[in-house]
C-alpha positions as CSV (number, residue, x, y, z in Angstrom):
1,X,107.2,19.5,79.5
2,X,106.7,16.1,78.3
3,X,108.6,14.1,75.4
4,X,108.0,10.3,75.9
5,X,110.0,7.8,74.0
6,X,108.0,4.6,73.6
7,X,108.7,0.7,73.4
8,X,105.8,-0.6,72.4
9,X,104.4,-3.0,75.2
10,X,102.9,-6.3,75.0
11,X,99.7,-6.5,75.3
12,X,97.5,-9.3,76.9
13,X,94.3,-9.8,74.5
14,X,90.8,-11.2,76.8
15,X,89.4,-14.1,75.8
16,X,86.6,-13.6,72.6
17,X,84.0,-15.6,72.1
18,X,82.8,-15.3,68.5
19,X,79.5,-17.2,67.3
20,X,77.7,-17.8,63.4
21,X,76.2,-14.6,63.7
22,X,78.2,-11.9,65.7
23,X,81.1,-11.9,68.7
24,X,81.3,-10.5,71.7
25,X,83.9,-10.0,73.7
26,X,84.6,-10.0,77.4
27,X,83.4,-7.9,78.4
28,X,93.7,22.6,93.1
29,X,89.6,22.0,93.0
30,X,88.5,21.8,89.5
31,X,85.1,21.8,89.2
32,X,83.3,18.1,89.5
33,X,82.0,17.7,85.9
34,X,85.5,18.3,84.6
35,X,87.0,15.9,87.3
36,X,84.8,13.4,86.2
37,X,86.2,13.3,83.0
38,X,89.8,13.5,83.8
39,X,91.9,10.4,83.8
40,X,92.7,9.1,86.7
41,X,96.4,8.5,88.4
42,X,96.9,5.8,91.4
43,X,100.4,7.8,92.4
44,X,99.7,11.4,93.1
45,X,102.4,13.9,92.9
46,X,103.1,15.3,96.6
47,X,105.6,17.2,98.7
48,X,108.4,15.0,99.6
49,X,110.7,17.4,101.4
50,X,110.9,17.6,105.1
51,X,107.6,19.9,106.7
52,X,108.2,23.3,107.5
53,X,111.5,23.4,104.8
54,X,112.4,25.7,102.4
55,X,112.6,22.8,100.5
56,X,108.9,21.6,101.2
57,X,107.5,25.4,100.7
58,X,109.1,25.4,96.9
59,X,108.0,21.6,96.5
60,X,104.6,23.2,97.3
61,X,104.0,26.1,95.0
62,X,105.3,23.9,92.0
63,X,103.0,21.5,93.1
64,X,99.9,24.3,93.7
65,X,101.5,25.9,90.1
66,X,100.8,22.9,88.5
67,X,97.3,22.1,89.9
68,X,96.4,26.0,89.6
69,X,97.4,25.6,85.7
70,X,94.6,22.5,85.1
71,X,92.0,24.8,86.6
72,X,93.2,27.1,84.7
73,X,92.7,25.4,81.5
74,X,89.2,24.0,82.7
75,X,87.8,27.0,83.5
76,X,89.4,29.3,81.3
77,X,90.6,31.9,83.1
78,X,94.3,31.8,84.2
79,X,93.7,34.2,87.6
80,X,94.2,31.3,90.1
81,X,98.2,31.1,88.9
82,X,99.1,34.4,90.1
83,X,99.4,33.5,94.2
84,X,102.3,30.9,92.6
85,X,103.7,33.2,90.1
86,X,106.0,36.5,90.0
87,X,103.7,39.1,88.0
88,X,106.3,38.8,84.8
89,X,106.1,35.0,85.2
90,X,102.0,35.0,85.5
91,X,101.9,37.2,82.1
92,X,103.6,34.5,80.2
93,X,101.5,31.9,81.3
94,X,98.1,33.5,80.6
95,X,99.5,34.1,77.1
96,X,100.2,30.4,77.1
97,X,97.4,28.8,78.4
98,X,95.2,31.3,75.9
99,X,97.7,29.9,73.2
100,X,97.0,26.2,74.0
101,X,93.1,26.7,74.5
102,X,93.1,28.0,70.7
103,X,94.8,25.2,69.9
104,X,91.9,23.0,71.1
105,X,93.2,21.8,74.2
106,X,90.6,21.5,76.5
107,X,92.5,19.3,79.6
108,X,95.4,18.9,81.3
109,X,96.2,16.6,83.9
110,X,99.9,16.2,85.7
111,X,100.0,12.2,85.6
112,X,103.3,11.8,87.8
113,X,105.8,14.1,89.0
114,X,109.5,13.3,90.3
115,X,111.4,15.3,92.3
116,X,115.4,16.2,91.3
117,X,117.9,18.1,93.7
118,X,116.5,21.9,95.1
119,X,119.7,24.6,94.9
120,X,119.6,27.9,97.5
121,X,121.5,30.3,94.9
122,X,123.8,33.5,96.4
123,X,122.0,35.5,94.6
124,X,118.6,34.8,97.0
125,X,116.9,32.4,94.5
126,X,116.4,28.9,94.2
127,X,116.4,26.5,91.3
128,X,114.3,23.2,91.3
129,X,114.5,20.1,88.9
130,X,111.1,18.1,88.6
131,X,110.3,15.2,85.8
132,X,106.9,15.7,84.7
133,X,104.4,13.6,82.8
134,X,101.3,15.5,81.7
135,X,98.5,14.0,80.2
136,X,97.0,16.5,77.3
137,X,93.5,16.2,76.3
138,X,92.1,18.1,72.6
139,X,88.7,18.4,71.3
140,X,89.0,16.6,68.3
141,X,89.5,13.6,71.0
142,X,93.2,12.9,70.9
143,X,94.7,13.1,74.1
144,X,98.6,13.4,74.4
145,X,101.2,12.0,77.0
146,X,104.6,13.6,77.9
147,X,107.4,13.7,80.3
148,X,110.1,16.2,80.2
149,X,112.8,17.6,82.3
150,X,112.1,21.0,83.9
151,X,113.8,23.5,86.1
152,X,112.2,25.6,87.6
153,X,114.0,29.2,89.3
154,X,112.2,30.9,92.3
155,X,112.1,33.7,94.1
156,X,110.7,34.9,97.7
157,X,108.2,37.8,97.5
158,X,107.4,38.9,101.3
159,X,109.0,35.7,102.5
160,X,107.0,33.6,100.3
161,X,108.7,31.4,97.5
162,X,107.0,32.2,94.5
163,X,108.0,30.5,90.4
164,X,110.5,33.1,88.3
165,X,110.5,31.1,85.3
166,X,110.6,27.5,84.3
167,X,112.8,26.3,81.3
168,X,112.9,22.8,79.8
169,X,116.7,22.3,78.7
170,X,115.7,19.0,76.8
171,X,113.7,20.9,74.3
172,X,114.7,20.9,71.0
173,X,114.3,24.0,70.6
174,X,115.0,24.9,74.2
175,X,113.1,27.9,74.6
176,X,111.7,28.9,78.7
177,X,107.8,27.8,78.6
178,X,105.6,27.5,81.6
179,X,104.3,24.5,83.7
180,X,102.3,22.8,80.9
181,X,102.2,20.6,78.4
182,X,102.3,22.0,74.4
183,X,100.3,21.3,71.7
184,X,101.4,19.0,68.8
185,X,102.5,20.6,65.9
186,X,100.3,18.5,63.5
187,X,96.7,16.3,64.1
188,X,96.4,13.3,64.9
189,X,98.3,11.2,62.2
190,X,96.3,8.9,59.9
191,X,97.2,5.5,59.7
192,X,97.9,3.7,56.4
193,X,95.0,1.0,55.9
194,X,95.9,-2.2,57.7
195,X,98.5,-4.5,56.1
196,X,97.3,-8.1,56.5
197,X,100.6,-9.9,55.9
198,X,99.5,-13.7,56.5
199,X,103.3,-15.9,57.2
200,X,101.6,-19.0,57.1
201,X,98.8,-21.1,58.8
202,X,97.7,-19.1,62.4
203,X,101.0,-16.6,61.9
204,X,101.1,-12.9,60.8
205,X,103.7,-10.3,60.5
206,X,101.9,-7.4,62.5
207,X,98.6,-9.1,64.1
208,X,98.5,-11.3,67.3
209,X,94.9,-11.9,68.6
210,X,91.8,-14.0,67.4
211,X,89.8,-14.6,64.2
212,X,86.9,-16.6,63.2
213,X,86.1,-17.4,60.0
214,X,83.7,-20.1,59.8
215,X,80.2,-18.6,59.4
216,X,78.3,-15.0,58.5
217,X,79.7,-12.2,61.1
218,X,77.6,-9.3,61.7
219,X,78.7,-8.2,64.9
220,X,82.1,-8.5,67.4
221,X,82.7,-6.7,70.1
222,X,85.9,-6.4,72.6
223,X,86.9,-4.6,76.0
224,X,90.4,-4.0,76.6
225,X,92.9,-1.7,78.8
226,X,94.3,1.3,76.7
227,X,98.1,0.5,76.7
228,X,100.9,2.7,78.5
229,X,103.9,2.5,76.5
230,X,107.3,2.6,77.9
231,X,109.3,6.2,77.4
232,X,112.4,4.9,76.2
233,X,113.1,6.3,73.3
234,X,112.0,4.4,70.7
235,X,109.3,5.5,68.1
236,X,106.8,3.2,66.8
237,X,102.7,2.8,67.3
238,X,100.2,0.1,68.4
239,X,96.7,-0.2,67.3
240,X,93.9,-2.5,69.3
241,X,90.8,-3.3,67.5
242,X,87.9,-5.4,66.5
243,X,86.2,-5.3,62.8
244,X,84.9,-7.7,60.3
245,X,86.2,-9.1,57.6
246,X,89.9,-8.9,56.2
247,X,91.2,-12.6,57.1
248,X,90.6,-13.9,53.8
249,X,89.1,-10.9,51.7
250,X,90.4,-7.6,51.0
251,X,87.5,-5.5,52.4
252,X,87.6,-5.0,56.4
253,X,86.1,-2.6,59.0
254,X,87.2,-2.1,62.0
255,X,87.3,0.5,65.1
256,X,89.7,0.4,68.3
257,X,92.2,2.4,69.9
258,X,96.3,3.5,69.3
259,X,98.9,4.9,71.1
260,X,101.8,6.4,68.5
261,X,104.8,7.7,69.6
262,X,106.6,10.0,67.7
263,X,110.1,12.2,68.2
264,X,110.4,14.8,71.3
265,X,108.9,12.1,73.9
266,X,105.3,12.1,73.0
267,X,102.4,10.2,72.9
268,X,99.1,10.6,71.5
269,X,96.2,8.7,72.8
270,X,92.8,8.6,70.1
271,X,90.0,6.0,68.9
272,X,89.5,5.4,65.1
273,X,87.4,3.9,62.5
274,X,88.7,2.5,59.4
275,X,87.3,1.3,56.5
276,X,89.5,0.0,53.7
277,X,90.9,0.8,51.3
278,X,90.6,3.9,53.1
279,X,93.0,5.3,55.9
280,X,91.5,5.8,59.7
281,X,90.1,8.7,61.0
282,X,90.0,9.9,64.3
283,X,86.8,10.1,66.5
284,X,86.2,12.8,69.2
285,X,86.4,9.9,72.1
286,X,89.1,10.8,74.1
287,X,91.1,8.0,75.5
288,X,94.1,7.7,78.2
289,X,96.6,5.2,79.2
290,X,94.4,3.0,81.6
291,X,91.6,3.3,80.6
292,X,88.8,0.8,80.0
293,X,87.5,0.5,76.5
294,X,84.3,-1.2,74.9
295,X,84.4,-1.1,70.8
296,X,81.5,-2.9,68.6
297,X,80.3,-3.0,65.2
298,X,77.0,-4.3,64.7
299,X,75.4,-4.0,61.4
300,X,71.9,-2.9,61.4
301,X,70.7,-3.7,57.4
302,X,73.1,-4.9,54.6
303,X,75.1,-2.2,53.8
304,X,74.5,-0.3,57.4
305,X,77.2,-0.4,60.5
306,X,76.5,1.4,64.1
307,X,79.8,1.4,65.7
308,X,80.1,2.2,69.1
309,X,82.9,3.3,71.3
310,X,81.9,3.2,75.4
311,X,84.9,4.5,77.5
312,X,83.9,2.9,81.3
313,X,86.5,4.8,83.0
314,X,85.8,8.3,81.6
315,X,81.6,7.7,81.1
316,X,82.1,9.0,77.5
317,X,80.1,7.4,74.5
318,X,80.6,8.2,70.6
319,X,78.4,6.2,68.5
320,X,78.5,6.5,64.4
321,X,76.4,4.8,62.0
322,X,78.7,4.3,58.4
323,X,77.8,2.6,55.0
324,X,80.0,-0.4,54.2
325,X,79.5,-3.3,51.9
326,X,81.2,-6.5,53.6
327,X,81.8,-9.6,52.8
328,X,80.9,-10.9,56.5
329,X,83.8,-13.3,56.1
330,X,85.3,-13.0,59.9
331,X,85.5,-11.4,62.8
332,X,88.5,-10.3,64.6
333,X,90.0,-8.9,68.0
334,X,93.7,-8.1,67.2
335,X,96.7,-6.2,68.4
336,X,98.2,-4.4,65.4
337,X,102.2,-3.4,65.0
């Protein structure tokens, strides 16, 4: 399915305002509980082919295929494939979607879907090109991103076009897989602890975004837009986040959100906490491309931090309380290379 190559994207940082004591920043049919959870898309892939085609009728069933393979995953059971499906081609992608369900992937979603050339074959079959973006949610939170090439063969079954197989030629290892999006190899990576790298008075090697430093911090809070970076090929990650201290000391904590793109044209999506000098860990909040994003740290005693993660576009909460001794020093809402 999907393989995104990123650019990383510039990001515009709201305004925060930051006070002696704290900042705040500026604020198919699956069923509805899962729908209400899944990111959502303003372009929706649709039949573009002529009505009443042969074109439009295979446009269709990949389109119902695809849809049929989110319930699929929702509601664990992979029966509503087969109208779309020869019985060989069905097999495989119950065996698949089992595979990717105990791999912890609990969502799918097909983000965007363009349409390539449709072939009428001698032999009675068809053969469809489609480029895919699937968004691909775990339970550990990380969500994935990918676009891929795929062609797709089909066949009529009592004058009904129904999907033979579907192989994804850009693979690496180029091996026929079905209409979904595959699990990553490894976790979510962990990022090394934050590098401040100060290049002189209001300049930094890999932050851009706001500080304050004069007073006692004890609180800062931002909202931002979870990037979409662009699938170009590049490699590379982005981090947005607020956290206290770190300008002028060596301790810092801080929470936020990062896309990191790595080889094969993927993205992964997650939200973090870091606390140095130890790397980030993931939380399970998922996050998409798009989506609104509240992140504070509060501390509740010397010593004591609630942090608190409120995706707006999603509904979903994760809050954590963690021990930290800082040195209240600053306060910070920054966009990290």
């Amino acid at each position: 399915m999907k393989r995104p190559a990123l650019k990383l994207l510039t990001i515009a940082l709201f305004a925060l305002a930051l006070s002696g004591c704290g900042a705040q920043g500026l604020v198919g049919q699956l069923p509805q509980e899962v729908q209400s959870r899944m990111p959502r898309f303003d372009n929706a892939p649709s039949v573009v082919a002529p009505s009443g085609t042969d074109q439009a009728a295979i446009q269709d069933v990949i389109l119902r295929g695809n849809h049929e393979q989110e319930q699929a995953i929702a509601t664990r059971d992979a029966s509503a494939m087969q109208d779309t499906a020869v019985s060989a081609y069905y097999q495989e992608m119950a065996k698949i979607n089992q595979d990717m369900l105990d791999q912890g992937i609990v969502r799918i979603a097909l983000a965007s879907l363009d349409w390539g050339d449709i072939a009428f074959n001698v032999d009675g079959t068809a053969t469809a090109t489609t480029w895919e973006t699937w968004i691909t949610e775990f339970a550990d939170g990380g969500t994935d991103q990918s676009r891929d090439r795929n062609v797709y063969t089909l066949v009529q079954q009592d004058g009904v076009w129904k999907i033979q197989t579907d192989d994804h030629p850009d693979d690496v290892l180029s091996s026929p897989v079905g209409i979904r999006p595959t699990a990553p190899s490894t976790p979510a990576p962990q990022v090394p602890p934050a590098v401040i790298s100060p290049q002189g008075r209001g300049t930094s090697a890999n932050w851009a975004g706001y500080a304050a430093t004069q007073g006692t911090f004890t609180s800062v809070s931002g909202t931002w837009t979870v990037p979409q970076p662009a699938m170009d090929g590049t490699q590379g990650a982005d981090a947005t986040w607020v956290g206290i201290g770190g300008e002028h000391s060596r301790d810092l904590i801080q929470a936020g959100t990062e896309a990191a793109v790595s080889s094969g044209n993927r993205v992964r999506y997650y939200a973090w906490i870091e606390m140095l000098p130890d790397y980030s860990k993931p939380v399970p909040l998922a996050v998409h491309p798009g989506d609104s994003v509240t992140v504070s740290l509060a501390q509740q005693e010397p010593g004591s931090w609630l942090i608190s993660f409120n995706n707006h576009t999603t509904g979903a909460t994760f809050n954590r309380t963690v021990q930290y001794q800082s040195s209240l020093s600053s306060a910070e809402w920054i966009e990290e290379a």
